[in-house]
N, C-alpha and C positions, 0 to 999 in steps of 0.2 A: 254526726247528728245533722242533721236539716238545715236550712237556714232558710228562717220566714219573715215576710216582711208583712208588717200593717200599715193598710191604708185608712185614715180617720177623714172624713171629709164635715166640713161643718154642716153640710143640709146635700141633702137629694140633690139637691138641682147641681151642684159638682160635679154628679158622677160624666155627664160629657168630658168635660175637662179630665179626669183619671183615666179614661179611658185607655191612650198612649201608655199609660204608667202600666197598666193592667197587660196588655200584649206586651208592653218590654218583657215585663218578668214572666209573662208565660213564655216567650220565645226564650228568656235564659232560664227558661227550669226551676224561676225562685218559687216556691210556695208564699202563698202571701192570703191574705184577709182583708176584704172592706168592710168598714162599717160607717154609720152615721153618728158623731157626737158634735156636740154644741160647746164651745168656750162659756157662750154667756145664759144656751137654755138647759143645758143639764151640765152643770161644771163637775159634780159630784160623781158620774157618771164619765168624763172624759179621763178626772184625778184617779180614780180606781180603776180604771182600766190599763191608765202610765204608770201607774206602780205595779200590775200583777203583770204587765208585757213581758218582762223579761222571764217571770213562771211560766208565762202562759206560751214560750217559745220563741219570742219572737225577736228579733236581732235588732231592727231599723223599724222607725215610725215615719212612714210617710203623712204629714198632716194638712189638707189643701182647705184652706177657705178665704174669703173675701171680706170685703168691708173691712170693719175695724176687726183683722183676722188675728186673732188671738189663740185659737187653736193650739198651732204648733208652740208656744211657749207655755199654755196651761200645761201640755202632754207633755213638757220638756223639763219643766218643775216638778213635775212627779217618777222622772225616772233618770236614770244614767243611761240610758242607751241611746246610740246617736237619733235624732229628731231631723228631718227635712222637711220644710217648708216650701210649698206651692201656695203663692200668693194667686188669684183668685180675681179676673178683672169680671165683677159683677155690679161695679155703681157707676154712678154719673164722673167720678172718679177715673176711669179707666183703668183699676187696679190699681195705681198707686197708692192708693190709702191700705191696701193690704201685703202690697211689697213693704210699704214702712212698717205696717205692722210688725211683719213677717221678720224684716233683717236686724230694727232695731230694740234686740235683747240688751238686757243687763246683763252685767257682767255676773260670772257662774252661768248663767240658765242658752247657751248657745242652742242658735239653731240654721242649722242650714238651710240657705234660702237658693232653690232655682227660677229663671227669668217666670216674669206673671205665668199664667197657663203653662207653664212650664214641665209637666208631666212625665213626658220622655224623658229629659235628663235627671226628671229626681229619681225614677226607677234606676238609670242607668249609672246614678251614682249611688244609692242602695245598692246596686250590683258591685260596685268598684270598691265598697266596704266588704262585705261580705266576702268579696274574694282576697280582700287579704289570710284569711283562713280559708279557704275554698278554692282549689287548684281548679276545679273542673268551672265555677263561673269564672274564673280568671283566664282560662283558655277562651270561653264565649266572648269577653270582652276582648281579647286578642283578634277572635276573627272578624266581630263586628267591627274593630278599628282598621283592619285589611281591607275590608270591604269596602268599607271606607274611602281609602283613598284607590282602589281601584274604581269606585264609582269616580270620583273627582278625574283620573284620569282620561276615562269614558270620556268625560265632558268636555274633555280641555282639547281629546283628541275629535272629537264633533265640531267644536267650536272652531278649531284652526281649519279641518276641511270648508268649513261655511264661509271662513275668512279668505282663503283660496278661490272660491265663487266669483267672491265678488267684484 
C-alpha cells in the first residue's frame, strides 16, 4: 500500500514556506496532500480531519504554522500517527513564539518539531518514517545521504585547490 503524507498549514500565506517540503516528497515518490486548517479558526475541522487521517490513508502529518502555532498539537490530540511540526517565523517574534509552541507538548500528545521554516527536513523526516516500512523510500534516502557527502567532498576538494592559490 502507498504511503501518504499530509501537509496542514495554518493559513495560505505558509504555503512559501512548504514549498521545500512539497518537492522533497515529490522527488522521493511520497504521495502526499496539502490543505489549509486553523488551530484556533476552525478547530472542529483540523480535530476531524486528525481522527479520520489514518482512514483517509495517510501515515505522517506534516503540520506548519506560526504564531502561537498550535496546529500540530490540535492534529496530534486527535490521532496516533506521527505529527511533525514546522514552526513558522511570521511575527515580530522571529518564529520563536511558534518553535515554543510547536516543541513544548505535554506529556502523551508529542510532536516533532524541525528548525523554524524548516520544511526540507520535515519532508525528509516523514521520509525516514515511512521508510521504516518501505524498502524503495529507504533506498532514496540512502542516495540522497551519498549525494550528500559527495557534494561536501566537491567542496572540500574546491576549497583546498583555492587554498593552493593563494
Amino acid at each position: 500500500m502507498s504511503k501518504k503524507v499530509a501537509i496542514i498549514m495554518g493559513s495560505d500565506s505558509d504555503f512559501p514556506i512548504v514549498i521545500p517540503a512539497i518537492k522533497r516528497l515529490k522527488g522521493f515518490g511520497i504521495p502526499f496532500e496539502v490543505k489549509v486548517m486553523s488551530a484556533h479558526r476552525t478547530p472542529d475541522m483540523a480535530a476531524d480531519f486528525a481522527k479520520a487521517a489514518k482512514d483517509g490513508g495517510f501515515d505522517v502529518i506534516i503540520a506548519a504554522a506560526g504564531k502561537a502555532a498550535h496546529l500540530g498539537g490540535v492534529l496530534a490530540a486527535h490521532t496516533t500517527l506521527p505529527v511533525i511540526g514546522i514552526p513558522i517565523k511570521s511575527s515580530a517574534l522571529e518564529g520563536i513564539d511558534a518553535l515554543l509552541s510547536v516543541v513544548q507538548m505535554p506529556p502523551g500528545i508529542p510532536v516533532a518539531t524541525v528548525a523554524i521554516d524548516g520544511a526540507d527536513n520535515a519532508a525528509i523526516l516523514a521520509a525516514q518514517i515511512l521508510a521504516l516500512s518501505d524498502e524503495s523510500i529507504a533506498e532514496k534516502l540512502e542516495k540522497m545521504k551519498a549525494e550528500m557527502v559527495d557534494g561536501v567532498i566537491k567542496k572540500n576538494e574546491a576549497l583546498q585547490a583555492r587554498i593552493e592559490e593563494i
